[in-house]
C-alpha positions as CSV (number, residue, x, y, z in Angstrom):
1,X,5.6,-4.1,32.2
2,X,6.1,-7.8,31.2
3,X,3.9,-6.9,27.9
4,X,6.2,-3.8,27.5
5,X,9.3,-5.7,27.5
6,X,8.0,-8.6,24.9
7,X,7.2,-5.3,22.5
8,X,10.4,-3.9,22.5
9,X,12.4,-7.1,22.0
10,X,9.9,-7.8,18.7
11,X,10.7,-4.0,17.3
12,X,14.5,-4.8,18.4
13,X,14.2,-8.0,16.1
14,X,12.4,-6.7,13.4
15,X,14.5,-3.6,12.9
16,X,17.7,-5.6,13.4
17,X,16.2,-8.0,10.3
18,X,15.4,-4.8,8.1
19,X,19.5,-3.5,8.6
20,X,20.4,-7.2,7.5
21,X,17.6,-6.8,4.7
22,X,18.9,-3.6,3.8
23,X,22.6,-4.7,3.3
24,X,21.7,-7.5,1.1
25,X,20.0,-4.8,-0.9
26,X,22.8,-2.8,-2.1
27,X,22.4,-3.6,-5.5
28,X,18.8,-2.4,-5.4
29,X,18.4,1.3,-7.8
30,X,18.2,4.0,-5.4
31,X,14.8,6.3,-6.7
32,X,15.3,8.8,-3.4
33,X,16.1,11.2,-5.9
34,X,14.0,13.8,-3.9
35,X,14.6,15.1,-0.1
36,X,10.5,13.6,0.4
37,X,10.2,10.0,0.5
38,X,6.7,8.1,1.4
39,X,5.6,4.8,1.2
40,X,2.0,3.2,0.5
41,X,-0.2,0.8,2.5
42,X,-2.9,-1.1,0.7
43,X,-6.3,-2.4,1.6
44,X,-7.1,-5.2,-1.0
45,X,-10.5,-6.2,-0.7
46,X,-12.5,-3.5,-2.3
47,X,-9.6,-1.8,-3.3
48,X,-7.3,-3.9,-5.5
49,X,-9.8,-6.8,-5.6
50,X,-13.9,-8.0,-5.5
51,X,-13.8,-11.3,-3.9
52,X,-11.4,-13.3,-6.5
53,X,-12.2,-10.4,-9.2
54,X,-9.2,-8.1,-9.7
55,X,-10.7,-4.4,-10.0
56,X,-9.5,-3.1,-13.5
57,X,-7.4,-0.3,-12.0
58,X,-5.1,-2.4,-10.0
59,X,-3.5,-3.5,-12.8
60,X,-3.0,-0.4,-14.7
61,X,-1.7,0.9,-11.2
62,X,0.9,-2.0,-10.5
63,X,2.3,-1.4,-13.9
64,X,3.2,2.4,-13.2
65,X,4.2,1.4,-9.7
66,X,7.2,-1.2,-11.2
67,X,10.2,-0.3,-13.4
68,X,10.8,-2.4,-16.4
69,X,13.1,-4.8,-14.6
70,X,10.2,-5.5,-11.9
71,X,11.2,-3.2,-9.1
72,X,9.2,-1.4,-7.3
73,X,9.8,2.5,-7.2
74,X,8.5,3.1,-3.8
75,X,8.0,1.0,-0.9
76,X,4.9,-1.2,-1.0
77,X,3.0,-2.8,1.9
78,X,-0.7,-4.2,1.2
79,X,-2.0,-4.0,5.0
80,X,-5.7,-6.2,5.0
81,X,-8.0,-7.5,7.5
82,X,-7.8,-11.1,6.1
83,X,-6.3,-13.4,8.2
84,X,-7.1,-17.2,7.4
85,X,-4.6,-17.7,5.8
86,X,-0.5,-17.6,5.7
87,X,1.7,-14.7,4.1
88,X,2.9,-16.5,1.6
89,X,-0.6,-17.6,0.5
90,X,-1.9,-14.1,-0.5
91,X,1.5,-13.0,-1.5
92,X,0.9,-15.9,-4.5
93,X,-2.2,-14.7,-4.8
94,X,-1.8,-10.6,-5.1
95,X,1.0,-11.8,-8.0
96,X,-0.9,-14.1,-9.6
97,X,-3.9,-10.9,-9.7
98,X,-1.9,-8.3,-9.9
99,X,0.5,-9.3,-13.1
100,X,3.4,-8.0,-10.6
101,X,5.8,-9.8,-7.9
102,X,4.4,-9.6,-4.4
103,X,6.7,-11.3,-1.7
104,X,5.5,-12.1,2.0
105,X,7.5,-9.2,3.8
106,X,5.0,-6.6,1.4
107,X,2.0,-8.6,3.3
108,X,0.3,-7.7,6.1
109,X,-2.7,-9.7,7.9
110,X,-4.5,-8.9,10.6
111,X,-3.5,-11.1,12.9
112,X,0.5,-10.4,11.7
113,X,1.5,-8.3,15.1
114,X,0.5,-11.0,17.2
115,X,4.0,-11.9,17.1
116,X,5.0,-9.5,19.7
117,X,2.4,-10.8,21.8
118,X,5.2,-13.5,23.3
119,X,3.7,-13.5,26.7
120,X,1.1,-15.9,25.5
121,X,3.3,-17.8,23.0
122,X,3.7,-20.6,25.3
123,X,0.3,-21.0,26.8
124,X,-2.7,-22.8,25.5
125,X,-4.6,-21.0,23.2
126,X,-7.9,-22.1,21.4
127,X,-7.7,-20.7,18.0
128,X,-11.1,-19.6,16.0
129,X,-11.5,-18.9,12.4
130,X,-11.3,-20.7,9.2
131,X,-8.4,-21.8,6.7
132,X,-5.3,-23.3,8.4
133,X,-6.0,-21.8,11.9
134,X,-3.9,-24.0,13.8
135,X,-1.1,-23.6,11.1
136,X,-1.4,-19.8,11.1
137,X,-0.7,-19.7,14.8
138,X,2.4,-21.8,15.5
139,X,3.6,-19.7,11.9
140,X,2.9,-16.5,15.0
141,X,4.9,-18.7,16.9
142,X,1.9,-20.0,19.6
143,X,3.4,-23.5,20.7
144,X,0.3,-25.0,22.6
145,X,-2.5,-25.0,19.9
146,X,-6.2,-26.3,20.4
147,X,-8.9,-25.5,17.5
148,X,-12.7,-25.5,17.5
149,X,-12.8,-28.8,15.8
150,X,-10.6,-30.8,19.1
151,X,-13.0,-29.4,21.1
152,X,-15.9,-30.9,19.4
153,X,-14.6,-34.0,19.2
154,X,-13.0,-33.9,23.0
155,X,-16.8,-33.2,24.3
156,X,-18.9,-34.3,21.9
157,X,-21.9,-33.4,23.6
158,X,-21.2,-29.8,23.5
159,X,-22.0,-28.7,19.8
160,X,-25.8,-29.7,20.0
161,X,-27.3,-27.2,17.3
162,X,-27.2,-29.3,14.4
163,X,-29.0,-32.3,15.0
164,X,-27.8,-33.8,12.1
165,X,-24.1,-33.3,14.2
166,X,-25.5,-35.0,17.2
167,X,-24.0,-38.0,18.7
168,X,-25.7,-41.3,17.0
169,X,-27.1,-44.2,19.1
170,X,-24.5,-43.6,21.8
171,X,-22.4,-40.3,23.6
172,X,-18.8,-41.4,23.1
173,X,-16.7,-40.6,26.6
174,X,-15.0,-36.9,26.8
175,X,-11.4,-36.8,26.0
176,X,-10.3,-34.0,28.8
177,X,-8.0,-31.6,27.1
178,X,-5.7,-29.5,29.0
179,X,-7.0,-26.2,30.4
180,X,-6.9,-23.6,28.0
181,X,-5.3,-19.5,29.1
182,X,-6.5,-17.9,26.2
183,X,-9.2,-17.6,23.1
184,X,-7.5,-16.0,19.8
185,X,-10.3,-15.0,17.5
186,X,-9.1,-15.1,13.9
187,X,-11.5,-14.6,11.6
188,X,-15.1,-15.4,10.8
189,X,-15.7,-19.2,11.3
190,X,-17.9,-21.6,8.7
191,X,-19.8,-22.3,11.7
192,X,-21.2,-19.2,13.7
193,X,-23.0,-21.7,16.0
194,X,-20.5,-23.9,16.8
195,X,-17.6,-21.9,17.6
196,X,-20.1,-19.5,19.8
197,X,-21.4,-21.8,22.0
198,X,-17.7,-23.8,22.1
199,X,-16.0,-20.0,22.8
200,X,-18.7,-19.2,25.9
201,X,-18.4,-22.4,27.2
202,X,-14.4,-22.3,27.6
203,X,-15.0,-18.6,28.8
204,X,-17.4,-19.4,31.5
205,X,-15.5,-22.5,32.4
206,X,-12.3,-20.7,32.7
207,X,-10.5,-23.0,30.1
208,X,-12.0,-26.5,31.0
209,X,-14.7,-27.0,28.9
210,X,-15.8,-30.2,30.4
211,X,-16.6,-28.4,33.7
212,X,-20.0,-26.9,34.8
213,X,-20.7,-23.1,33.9
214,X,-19.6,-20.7,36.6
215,X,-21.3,-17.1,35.5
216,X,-19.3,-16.1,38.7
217,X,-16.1,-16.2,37.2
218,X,-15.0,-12.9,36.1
219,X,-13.0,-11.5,34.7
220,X,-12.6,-14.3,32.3
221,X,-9.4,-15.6,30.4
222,X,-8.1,-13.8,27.8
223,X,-9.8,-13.0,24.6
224,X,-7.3,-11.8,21.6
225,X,-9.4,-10.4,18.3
226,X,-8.2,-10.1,15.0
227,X,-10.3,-8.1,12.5
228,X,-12.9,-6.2,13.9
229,X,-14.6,-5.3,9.9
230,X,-18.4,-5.1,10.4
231,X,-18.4,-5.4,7.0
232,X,-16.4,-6.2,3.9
233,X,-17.0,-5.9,0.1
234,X,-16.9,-9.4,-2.5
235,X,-18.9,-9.6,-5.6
236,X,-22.0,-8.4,-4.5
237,X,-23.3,-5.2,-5.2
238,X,-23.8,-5.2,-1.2
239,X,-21.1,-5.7,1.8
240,X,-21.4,-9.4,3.2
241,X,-20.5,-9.9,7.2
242,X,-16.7,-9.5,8.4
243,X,-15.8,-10.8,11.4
244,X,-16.4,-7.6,13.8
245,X,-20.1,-9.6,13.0
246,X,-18.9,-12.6,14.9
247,X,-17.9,-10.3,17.6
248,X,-20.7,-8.7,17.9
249,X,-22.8,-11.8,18.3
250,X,-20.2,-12.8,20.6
251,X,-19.8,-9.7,23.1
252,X,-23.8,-9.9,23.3
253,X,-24.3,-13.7,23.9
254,X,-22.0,-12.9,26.9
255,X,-23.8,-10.1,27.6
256,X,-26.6,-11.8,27.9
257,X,-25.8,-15.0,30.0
258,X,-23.5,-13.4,32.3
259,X,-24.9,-10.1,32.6
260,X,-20.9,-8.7,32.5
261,X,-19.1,-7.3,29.0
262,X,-16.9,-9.8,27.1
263,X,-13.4,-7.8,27.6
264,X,-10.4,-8.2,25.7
265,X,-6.8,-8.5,26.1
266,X,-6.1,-6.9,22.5
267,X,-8.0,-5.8,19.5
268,X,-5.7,-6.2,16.7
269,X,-6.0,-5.4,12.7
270,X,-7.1,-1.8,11.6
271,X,-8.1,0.4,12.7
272,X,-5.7,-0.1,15.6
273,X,-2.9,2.0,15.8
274,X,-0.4,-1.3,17.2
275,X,-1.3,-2.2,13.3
276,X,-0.3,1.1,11.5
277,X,3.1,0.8,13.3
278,X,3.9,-2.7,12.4
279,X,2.8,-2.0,8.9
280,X,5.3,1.1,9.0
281,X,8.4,-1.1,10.0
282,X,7.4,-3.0,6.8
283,X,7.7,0.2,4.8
284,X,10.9,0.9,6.4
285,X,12.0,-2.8,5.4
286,X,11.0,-2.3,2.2
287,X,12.4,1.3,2.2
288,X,16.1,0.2,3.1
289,X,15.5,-3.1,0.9
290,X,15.2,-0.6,-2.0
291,X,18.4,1.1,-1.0
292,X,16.9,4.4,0.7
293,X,18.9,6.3,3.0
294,X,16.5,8.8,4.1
295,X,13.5,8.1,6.0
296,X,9.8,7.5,5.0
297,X,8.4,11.0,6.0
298,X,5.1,10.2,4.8
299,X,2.6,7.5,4.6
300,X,-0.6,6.8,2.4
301,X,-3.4,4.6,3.3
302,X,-5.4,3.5,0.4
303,X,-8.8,1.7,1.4
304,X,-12.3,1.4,1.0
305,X,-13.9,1.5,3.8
306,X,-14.3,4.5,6.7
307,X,-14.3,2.7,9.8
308,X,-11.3,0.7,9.3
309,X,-9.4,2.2,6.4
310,X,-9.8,5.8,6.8
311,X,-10.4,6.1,10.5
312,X,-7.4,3.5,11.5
313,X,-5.0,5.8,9.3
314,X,-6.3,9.0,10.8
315,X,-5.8,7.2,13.9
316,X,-2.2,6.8,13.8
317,X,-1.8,10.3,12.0
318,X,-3.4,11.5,15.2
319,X,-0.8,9.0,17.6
320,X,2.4,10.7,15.3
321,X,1.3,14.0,15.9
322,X,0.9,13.7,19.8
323,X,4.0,11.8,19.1
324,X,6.0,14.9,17.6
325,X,4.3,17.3,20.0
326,X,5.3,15.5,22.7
327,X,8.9,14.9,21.6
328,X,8.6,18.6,21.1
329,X,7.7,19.4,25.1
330,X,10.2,17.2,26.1
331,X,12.7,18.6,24.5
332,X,11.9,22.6,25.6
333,X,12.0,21.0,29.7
334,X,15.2,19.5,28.8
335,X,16.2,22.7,28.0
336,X,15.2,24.1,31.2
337,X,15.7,21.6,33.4
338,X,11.8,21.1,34.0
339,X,10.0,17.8,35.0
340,X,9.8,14.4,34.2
341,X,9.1,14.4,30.1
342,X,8.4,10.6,30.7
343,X,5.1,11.9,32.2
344,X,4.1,14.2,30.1
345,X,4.9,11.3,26.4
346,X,2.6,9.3,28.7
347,X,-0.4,11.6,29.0
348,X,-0.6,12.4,25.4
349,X,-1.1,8.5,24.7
350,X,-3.9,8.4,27.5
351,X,-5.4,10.1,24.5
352,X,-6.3,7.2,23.0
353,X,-7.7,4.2,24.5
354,X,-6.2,0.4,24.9
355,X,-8.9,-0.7,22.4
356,X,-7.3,1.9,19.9
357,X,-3.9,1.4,20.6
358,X,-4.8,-2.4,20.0
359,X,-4.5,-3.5,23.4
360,X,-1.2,-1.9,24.7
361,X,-0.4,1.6,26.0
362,X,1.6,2.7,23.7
363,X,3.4,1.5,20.4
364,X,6.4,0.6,20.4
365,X,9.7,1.3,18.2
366,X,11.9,4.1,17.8
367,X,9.7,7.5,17.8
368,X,12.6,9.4,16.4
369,X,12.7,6.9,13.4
370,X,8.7,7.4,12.9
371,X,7.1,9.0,9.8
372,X,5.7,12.8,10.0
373,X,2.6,11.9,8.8
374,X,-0.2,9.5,7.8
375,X,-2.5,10.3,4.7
376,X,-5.8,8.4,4.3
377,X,-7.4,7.9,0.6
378,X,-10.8,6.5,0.2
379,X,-11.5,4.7,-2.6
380,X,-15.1,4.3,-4.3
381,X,-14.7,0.6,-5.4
382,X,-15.9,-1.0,-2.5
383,X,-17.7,-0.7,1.1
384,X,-17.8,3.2,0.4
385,X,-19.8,4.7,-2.6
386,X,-20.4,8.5,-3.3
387,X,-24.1,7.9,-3.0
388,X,-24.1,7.1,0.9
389,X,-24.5,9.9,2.9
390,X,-21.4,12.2,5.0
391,X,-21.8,10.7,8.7
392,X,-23.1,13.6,10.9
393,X,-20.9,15.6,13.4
394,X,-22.7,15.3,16.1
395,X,-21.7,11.9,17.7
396,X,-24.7,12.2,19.5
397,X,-26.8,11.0,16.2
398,X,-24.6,8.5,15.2
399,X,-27.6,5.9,15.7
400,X,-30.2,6.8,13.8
401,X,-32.0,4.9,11.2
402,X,-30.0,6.6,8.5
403,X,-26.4,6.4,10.4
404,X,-25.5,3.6,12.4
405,X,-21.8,3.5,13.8
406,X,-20.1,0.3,12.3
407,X,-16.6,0.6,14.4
408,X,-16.0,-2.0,17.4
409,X,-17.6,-1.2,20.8
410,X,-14.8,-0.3,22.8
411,X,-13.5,2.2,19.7
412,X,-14.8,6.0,20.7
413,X,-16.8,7.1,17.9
414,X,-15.1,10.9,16.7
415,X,-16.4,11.6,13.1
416,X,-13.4,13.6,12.2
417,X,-11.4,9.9,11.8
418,X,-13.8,9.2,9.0
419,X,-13.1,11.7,6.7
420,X,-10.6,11.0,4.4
421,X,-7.6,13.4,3.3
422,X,-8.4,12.7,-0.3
423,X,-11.3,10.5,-2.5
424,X,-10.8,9.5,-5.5
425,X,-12.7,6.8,-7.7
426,X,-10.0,3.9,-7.7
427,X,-7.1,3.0,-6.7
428,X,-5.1,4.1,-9.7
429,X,-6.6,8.0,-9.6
430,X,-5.3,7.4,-5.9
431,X,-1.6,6.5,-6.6
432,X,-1.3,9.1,-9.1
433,X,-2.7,11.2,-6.9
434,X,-0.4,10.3,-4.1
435,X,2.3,11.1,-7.0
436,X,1.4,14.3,-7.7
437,X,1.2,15.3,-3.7
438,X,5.0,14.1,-3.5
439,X,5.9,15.7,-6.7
440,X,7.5,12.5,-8.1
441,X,6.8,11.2,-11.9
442,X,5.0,7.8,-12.2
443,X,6.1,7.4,-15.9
């Protein structure tokens, strides 16, 4: 209930900033010239970008997407699985690439909705990743902030891999830290070895990392991930390791010492439905910021990859539609006078699992203000490639020497969420597709 509460205040906030957006906005051009409105979420890597190469499309697409004064004609969120680094940082970046403005409210990382995880804003968390990771969390507003790096240096016998990181000639005295309540996982750290031995030993310490293993203690403190992409798509002509890697090394080691699964408190990032619905109040800000009256009916999800991309957005197509059919059932026993319609909204979430819903039972906002639909367009840029072969129906088969499953453990494998509505080469066949579904001109 306490986690309940701390999600409905955030979407209070955040809907009370996009009205305050909106009226600022009024001189914004209106291009609702059509009862259908939709709004588009971008992937970037592998879709707008290779490593620090800008795919030739994106630019030709930005260009249509823009009027001549800058403007965008439709709302525009680019929704990644990045997260080491701040907003603002790959909002500078996406302009700079893209030839087009790009401001911080368009971005969304993966570790953007833990804002509304407030419950652990004032605890001690130990932050893992790369980039500003301490800077990135008190920006999510996390006031107690310990890194990797402070606990090397608070226990310096603890990192013991690298010899050539070994104490010297003498083992300096620990500097006890305070107990820590819970492990954020940001991104893939420089360091594989050092931040998974540091991460097991707070977990089987229960946050005092100075203090002899207990393998006892279980359930363990909580564990927030960001990211869970097995794999992503730079220069290479092959995918390089995401950070769903890390976890995977991560669940196991603990698998391994403690003979009990690594749990966690929330999986955040795509494909996780909590994510899709964030990203959608950013359309809506974006939406009213544009001067639209009418709301987003549809979204499209632009990516290049199956398990996050494409099954994340078929994900939270699936959540809307138990969404409007239960609204639907609810509204019939009003009607009549029937049971409880609470119960019934409930069940059709049990649908999906915590994992899926990113570590909550249900999203939270308004469900009268949420879009009909969720459209999911694979892109042949980057993780994806026409060559592979379809993933097989059977889920039964889904590990096999020619299909392996690449979504996180605790996601249920169901091979309808990787099939795309639409696939199209790039991203620019994919907005003018998207264009041509809405039957709006892109001139």
């Amino acid at each position: 209930m306490q986690r309940l509460r701390c999600f409905k205040s955030f979407w209070q906030l955040l809907r009370s900033s996009c009205e305050g957006a909106a009226k600022q906005a009024t001189s914004s051009r209106c291009y609702s010239h059509d009862p259908s409105s939709f709004g588009l979420l971008f992937d970037i890597d592998g879709v707008l970008v290779r490593g620090r190469t800008p795919i030739p499309a994106a630019k030709r697409c930005f260009r249509n997407l823009v009027d001549r004064h800058g403007k965008y004609k439709v709302p525009v969120v680019f929704v990644t699985n990045a997260g080491n680094c701040m907003r603002q940082t790959k909002a500078e970046h996406l302009s700079h690439l893209l030839e087009v403005e790009v401001s911080p409210d368009q971005v969304m990382l993966s570790h953007s909705p833990l804002r509304i995880f407030t419950q652990f804003h004032k605890k001690c968390v130990l932050v893992s990743g790369q980039g500003p990771a301490e800077e990135v969390a008190h920006n999510l507003g996390f006031e107690d902030v310990v890194t990797i790096d402070m606990v090397r240096e608070a226990y310096p016998v603890l990192d013991m891999v690298d010899h050539n990181r070994r104490p010297k000639d003498f083992i300096p005295p620990n500097k006890d830290l305070r107990p820590i309540n819970a492990i954020i996982l940001f991104g893939e750290p420089i360091r594989w070895e050092t931040n998974l031995q540091l991460i097991i030993d707070v977990l089987l310490t229960n946050g005092n990392p100075g203090n002899t293993w207990t393998l006892t203690q279980y359930p363990h403190i909580p564990v927030l991930a960001c990211n869970m992409d097995l794999l992503w798509m730079a220069e290479a002509k092959n995918p390089r390791f995401g950070h769903g890697m890390f976890l995977v090394c991560l669940e196991n080691l603990y698998k391994k010492v403690t003979g009990y699964d690594l749990k966690y408190e929330a999986l955040i990032g795509k494909p996780s439905v909590v994510t899709y619905n964030y990203a959608e109040l950013l359309i809506r800000q974006q939406a009213e910021k544009l001067g639209w009256n009418k709301p987003v009916k549809t979204l499209y999800a632009i990516g290049d990859n199956p398990m996050a991309d494409i099954y994340g957005a078929n994900l939270y197509n699936r959540y809307l539609q138990a969404s409007k059919h239960a609204n639907a059932k609810v509204q019939a026993k009003s009607c009549r006078g029937g049971a409880d319609p609470t119960a019934q909204s409930v069940d059709d979430h049990r649908k999906m699992t915590s994992a899926e819903m990113g570590g909550a039972t249900v999203a939270y906002g308004s469900e009268e203000d949420l879009p009909e639909a969720c459209r999911s367009i694979l892109v042949c840029t980057g993780v994806y490639s026409r060559d592979q072969q379809e993933l097989p129906s059977d889920p039964a088969q889904t590990v096999t020497e020619q299909h392996i499953f690449h979504g996180h453990r605790d996601f249920r494998f169901d091979p309808t969420l990787t099939q795309p509505s639409f696939v199209v080469q790039d991203v620019k066949e994919a907005v003018e597709l998207v264009f041509q579904q809405e039957g709006w001109p892109l001139e």
